[in-house]
Every structure is written in structure tokens, then in C-alpha cells.
N, C-alpha and C positions, 0 to 999 in steps of 0.2 A: 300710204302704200304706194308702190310702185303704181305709175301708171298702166304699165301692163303687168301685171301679177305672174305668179306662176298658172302651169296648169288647173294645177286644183283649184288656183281661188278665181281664176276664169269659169270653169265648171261653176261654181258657187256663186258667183254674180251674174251666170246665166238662168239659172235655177233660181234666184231671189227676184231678178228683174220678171220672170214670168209668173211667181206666185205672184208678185203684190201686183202684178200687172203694170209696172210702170216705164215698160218698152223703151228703154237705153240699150246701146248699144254695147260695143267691149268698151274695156277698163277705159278710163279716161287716158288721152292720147299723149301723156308727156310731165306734167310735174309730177305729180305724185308720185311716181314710181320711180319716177328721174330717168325715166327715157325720155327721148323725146319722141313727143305726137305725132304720129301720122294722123291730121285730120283733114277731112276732105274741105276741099274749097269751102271759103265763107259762103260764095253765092253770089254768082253774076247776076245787076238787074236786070227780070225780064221785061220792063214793061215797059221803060223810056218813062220819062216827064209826059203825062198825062194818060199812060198805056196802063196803069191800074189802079185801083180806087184809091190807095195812098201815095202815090209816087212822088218824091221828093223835087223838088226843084231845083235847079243846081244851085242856087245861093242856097237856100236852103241847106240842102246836104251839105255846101262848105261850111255854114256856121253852126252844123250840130258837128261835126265832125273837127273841127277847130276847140269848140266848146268841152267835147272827150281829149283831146287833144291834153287840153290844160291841166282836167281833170287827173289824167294817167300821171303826168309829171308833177302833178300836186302831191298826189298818192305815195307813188313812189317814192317821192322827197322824204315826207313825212318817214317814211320805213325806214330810208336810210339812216337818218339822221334817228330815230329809237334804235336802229339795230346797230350803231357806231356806238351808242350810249352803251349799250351793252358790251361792245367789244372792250371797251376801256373799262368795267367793272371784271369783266372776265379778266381781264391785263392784272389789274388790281389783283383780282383774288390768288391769281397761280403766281405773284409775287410774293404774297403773303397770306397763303391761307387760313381763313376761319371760318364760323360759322355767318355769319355776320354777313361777310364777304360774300359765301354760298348762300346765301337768301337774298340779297341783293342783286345777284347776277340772275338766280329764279327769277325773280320779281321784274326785273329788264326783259329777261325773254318772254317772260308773257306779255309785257308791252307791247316789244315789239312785233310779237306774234299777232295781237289784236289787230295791230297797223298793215299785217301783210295779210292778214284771208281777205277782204274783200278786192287787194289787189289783183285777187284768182280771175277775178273775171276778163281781167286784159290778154288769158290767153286765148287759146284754142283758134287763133289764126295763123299761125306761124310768125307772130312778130317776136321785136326783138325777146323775149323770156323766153318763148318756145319755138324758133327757127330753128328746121330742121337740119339744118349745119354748123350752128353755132351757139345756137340758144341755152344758157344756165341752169334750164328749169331743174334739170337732172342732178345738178350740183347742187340746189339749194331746197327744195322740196319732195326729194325721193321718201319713200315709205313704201311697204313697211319694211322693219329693222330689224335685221336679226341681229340682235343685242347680243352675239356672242361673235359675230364678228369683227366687234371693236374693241369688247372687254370682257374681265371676267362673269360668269355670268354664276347664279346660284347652286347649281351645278356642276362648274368648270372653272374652277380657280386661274386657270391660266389660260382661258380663254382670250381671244382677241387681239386685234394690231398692235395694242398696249402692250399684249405682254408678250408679243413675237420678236425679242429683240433678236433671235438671231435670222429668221426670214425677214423681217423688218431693222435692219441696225439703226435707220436713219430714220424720223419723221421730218417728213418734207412736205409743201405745198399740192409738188407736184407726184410725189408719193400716195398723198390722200387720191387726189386726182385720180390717178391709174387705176388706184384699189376701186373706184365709185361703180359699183356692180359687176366688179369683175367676178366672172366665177358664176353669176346668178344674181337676178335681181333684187332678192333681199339683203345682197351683198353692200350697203349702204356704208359708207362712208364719211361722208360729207352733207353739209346741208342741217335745217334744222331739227332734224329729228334727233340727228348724229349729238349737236351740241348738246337738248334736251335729253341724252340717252347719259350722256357726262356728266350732265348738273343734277340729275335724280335719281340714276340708275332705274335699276326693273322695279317694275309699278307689282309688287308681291300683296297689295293690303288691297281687303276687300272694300273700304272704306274710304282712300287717301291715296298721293300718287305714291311715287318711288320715294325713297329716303336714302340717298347715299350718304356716307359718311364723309365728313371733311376729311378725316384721314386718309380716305384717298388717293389728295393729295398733299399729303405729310409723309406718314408713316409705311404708309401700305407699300406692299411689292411696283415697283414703276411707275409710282408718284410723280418722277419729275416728270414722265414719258408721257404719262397720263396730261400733264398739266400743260406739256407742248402741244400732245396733239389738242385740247380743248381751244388755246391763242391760238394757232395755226385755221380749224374750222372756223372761229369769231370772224377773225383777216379775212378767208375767203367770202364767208360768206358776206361782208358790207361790200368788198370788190366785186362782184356777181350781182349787188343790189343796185352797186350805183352804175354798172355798164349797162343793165337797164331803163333806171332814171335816162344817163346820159343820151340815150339814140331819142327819148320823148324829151327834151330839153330845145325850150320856147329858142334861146339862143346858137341855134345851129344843130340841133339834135338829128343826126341821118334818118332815122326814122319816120321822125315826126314830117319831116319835110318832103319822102314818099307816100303817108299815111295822107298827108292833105294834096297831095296832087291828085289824087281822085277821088275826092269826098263822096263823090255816089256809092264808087264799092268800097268806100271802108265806110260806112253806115252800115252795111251787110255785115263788115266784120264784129262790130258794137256788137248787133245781132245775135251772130253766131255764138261770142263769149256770153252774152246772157244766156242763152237757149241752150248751150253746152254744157255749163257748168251748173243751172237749175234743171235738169230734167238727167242728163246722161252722170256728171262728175259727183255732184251732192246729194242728190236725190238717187242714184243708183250706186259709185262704188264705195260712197262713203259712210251711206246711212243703209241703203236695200241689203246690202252684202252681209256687214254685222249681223241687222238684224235677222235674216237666217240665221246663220252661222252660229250667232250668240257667242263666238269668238270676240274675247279684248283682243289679240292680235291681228284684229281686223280694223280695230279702230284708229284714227289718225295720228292724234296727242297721247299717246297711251300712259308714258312718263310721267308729264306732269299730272294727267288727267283734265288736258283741255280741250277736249277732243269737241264738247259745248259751244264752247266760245269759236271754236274753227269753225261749223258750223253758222253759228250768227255771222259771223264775218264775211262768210260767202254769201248767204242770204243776205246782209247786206251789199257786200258790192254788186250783187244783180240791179239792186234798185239805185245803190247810185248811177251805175250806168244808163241807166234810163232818165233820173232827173237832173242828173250833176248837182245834189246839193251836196256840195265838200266846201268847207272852208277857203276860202280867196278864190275860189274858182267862179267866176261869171259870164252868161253867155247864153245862148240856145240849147235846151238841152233837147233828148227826141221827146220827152215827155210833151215839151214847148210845140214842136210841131204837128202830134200827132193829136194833141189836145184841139189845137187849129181847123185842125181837117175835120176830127171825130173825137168831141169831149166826150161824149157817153165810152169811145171803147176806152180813152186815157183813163178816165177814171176808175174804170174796171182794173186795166189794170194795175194801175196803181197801190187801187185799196189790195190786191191778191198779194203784189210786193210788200206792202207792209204786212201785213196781214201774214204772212209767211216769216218777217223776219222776227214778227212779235212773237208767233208759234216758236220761234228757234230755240230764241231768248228764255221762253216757257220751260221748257226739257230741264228733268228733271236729270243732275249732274251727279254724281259721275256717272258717262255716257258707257264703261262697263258693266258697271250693276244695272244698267238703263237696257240695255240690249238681253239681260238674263233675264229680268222680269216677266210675271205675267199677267200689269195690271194694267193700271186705267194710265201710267207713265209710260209703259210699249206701247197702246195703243197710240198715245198722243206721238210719238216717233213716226208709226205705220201710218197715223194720217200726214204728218208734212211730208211724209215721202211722198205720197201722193198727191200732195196739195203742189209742191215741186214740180212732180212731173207734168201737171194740170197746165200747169205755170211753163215749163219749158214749151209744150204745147202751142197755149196762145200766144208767145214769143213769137213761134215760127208761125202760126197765122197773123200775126201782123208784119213779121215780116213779104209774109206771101200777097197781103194786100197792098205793102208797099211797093212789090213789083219784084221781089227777090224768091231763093229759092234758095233754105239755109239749112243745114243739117244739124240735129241735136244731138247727135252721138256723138262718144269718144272713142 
């Protein structure tokens, strides 16, 4: 969903965050919703090198901050290059539509989708995915979707940009662009909610995601129109992945090269994305909010029904930003230093990170019928919500012992 919802689902995730007690702040600040964040400063350090119980040393903080450095561009890599693989089977299939073809492009976007939740954690500073003048986040992970903005919907045969060929005569890049919230924030467009609302249509089974029809795009009313706009969102969104990648890129990346000229306060920023995204973004608009509601159109993935796996993938990138175990990525990570100082709190929390990403993995899927229930599989939700917030908590007190001062809202 949108970063900032509408009213009412503001009202709603103020009302969820207070019953379960898990004290986030409003909607998370920028991808989800595909605004972009207004989030408050990561947090200047207060304490200097040696001015609080964990304060960094500046080699130190350059070599954990070098070490995320890698990792971000590691990550990111990885996504592109699944979410490229995808573009060319989506190219594939609106050349030649089949079944075959539409399972195969599913089957990519979930790939690639596994490879982008844990990348969530590199926001909530204003870098490059979520700066507040330029940043994509808005184009590539707005939610939620009103599904009848793009297409027909079960109700409304000629619902959607698909079939506005006379408000719409043209689909264009920069067409989709324009449309991306206009009007209202569930006004989505673009990004991948947008593509998954294409490859599955509306999630109607109470059991299973969406099941659109191949004919779609064959037969059906604005098939080919349909089939442009789905290549056209593929394109942007790998273009949007890799101007990303590109500002973390080891070989000249603008980013990466402001990120390490002050490794002190971007160790804040690490921070910040852990603490924001477990306690305010995951643990509050994604999981608290539902779970009131008991609304599917609260849920992230609602299409496919991955809304599970979006989940783990956040609760994983919490913990790799803290250890940097990713594949080719070696170096210092904070886990490394903070182990140094204080094995007893590293390993706290540590075991809470896995320990929460195990929980995720646990939930019992689809995460709609998971939100209606009222057994011992809600309860198991209600506790990593809170296990989450527990978690974004001690984030910001080790941050505070590090000498910072970091905010867990969205």
C-alpha cells in the first residue's frame, strides 16, 4: 500500500498500532504507497568516539559502512538482474501469448520479488530509492491498488487505463508516469504491484491468488493495449532498479561515494532502515493494519498471494544489514563491531533477528485467510508483530548506545 494511505486507512493503522501496542508511527514514509517519505533525520552522533558506551571509531565506522556499502550493491544487483529475467519472459509472452508463457513470467516475478523485500531495508534515509526529489520508490513499490484503475475489474468490464482508449489513446512510458497516483493515492500505476495486478488479475478465491486468463491477451477487449502496458511497466521498472544499483556502484557510484565520506553518520543511517522498517513499516503498516482490519486489500501481495514471503524478505533484510552475510560481500559488518564491544548484547540480538525471520517463514499462507482467522495462526501473526516491534526497539537502543539518536517511525 501506499506509503501514506488514505484517510481512513490512516485512522486504521492508528487504531491497530494502539491496540496491539506496537507504537509506530504514520504509514511508512515513501515506497509503499509510492510517495515519497518524509522521514526524519537518520540521527546525528551524540557522543563522539569515546562519548557513549558503543561509539564507533572512525576506521571502524568506515569499514562497517564500506562493508553495507557492498552489500547494498550486491543486493541490488542480484534484483536487477532477476527483474531483467523477467522483463524478457514478459517480452516473450505479449509476443506470443500462452499459458506457458503466463506461468513463466508468474514464476519470474516471484523471483524477483524474493530478491527485492529484503532490499526495503536500504530505505528510510533518503537515499538514492527514497530521496525526496528524485527517488523511484514511488514508481516501483506503490500499494495499495485499486485494480480498477488499470483494468477491468469484476464488476466493471471496462474499467481501467487498459480500456480508456479514448482518455488514454496512447500508452507511453511517460503516460504511465503521470497516471502514478494521480487523482489519489491508490491511483497506482506503475511498479510492482501494477505488473502483478497484469499477470493475475483480482485475487476472488478464497484459497489461491488471482487467475487471469491468457486471453487477456489474445482475445479479449484491448489485449494488445493490455499487453503494451504490461512491456512498457517490465522496462520501467528494471530502469528504476538499476538507477538505483547504479548511485551504490563500487566503480563511481554518486552515492556510494557521499555514503562513505561520513561513515559515522551513515552507520546511523544502517540504523535507521533496520529500526524503521522492523518496528514502524513491517511490524506496523504491513502486518498491525490487516490484522485489524481483517481487510485482503490491506495486504501487500494480494494478487499473487505473497504477501508471506514479502514479509520474510523484510525480516530478512533487517538481519542482513546487521551481519552482511550476502553472497561475495566480505568485510566488517556492525554485527562485527558491536560483537567487539558487547558479545552478550550482539548476540541478543542476533538470536531476536533470526529468530523473527524464522517466525515469518512460520505464517501460515495465504496471508488473507491468515488475517480472517481466529486461531493459534492469528495469534502466531499478533506475536511477530510484536516480536518486530520489540526488535525495532532494541535497534534504537543500540543505536543510543552507540551515541546516536534514531527515529523508528514512518
Amino acid at each position: 500500500m501506499p506509503q501514506s494511505t488514505s484517510f481512513t486507512k490512516a485512522v486504521a493503522a492508528g487504531l491497530a498500532l494502539s491496540l496491539l501496542a506496537v507504537g509506530c508511527g504514520s504509514d511508512d514514509g515513501g515506497g509503499d504507497d509510492g510517495s515519497t517519505p518524509t522521514t526524519e533525520a537518520a540521527g546525528e552522533p551524540t557522543g563522539g568516539e569515546g562519548g557513549a558506551e558503543l561509539a564507533l571509531s572512525d576506521d571502524a565506522a568506515e569499514a562497517v559502512a564500506t562493508t553495507h556499502a557492498d552489500l547494498v550493491f550486491a543486493a541490488y544487483d542480484d534484483t536487477v538482474e532477476a527483474t531483467t529475467e523477467l522483463q524478457g519472459l514478459i517480452e516473450a509472452f505479449v509476443a506470443e501469448p500462452t499459458e506457458a508463457g503466463l506461468d513463466a513470467a508468474r514464476s519470474a516475478w516471484l523471483e524477483a520479488r524474493d530478491l527485492y523485500g529484503p532490499t526495503e531495508v536500504f530505505r528510510f534515509s533518503d537515499g538514492p530509492i527514497d530521496d525526496p526529489d528524485d527517488g523511484p520508490e514511488g514508481q516501483i513499490n506503490a500499494w495499495p491498488l485499486d485494480e480498477a484503475y488499470l483494468d477491468y475489474v469484476e464488476d466493471d468490464p471496462a474499467a481501467g487505463i487498459v480500456n480508456d482508449t479514448e482518455g488514454v489513446p496512447e500508452l507511453t512510458t511517460e503516460v504511465l508516469v503521470a497516471a502514478n497516483e494521480e487523482g489519489g493515492e491508490t491511483n497506482i500505476s506503475t511498479g510492482w504491484h501494477a505488473i502483478e495486478f497484469l499477470l493475475w488479475g483480482q485475487d476472488l478465491s478464497d484459497d489461491g491468488p488471482g487467475d487471469r486468463p491468457v486471453t487477456d491477451y489474445t482475445t479479449a477487449a484491448n489485449a494488445d493495449r493490455r499487453g503494451t502496458y504490461l512491456s512498457l511497466l517490465a522496462d520501467l521498472l528494471v530502469t528504476d532498479l538499476t538507477s538505483v544499483r547504479d548511485e551504490w556502484d563500487p566503480e563511481g557510484g554518486a552515492y556510494r561515494e557521499a555514503f562513505l565520506a561520513d561513515p559515522v553518520e551513515s552507520v546511523s543511517k544502517i540504523l535507521r532502515g533496520m529500526g524503521a522498517l522492523s518496528a514502524g513499516e513491517l511490524a506496523g503498516e504491513r502486518m498491525a493494519v490487516p490484522y485489524e482490519t481483517k481487510d485482503p486489500e490491506d495486504e501487500h501481495s494480494c494478487f499473487s498471494d505473497n504477501t508471506t514471503a514479502d514479509i520474510v524478505g523484510n525480516a530478512t533484510g533487517i538481519e542482513l544489514a546487521y551481519t552482511a552475510s550476502y553472497e561475495g560481500v566480505d568485510g566488517t559488518s556492525l554485527s562485527d563491531v558491536v560483537a567487539e564491544a558487547d558479545p552478550e548484547l550482539d548476540a541478543d540480538l542476533r538470536r531476536q533477528l533470526t529468530a523473527n525471520v524464522t517466525a515469518a517463514a512460520s505464517l501460515e499462507a495465504p496471508f488473507d485467510q491468515l488475517i480472517q482467522g481466529d486461531d493459534e495462526n492469528r495469534a502466531a501473526l499478533l506475536a511477530l508483530i510484536e516480536d518486530l516491534q520489540a526488535q525495532g526497539d532494541a535497534i534504537a537502543e543500540l543505536a543510543s548506545a552507540m551515541g546516536y539518536e534514531i527515529s523508528i517511525e514512518i
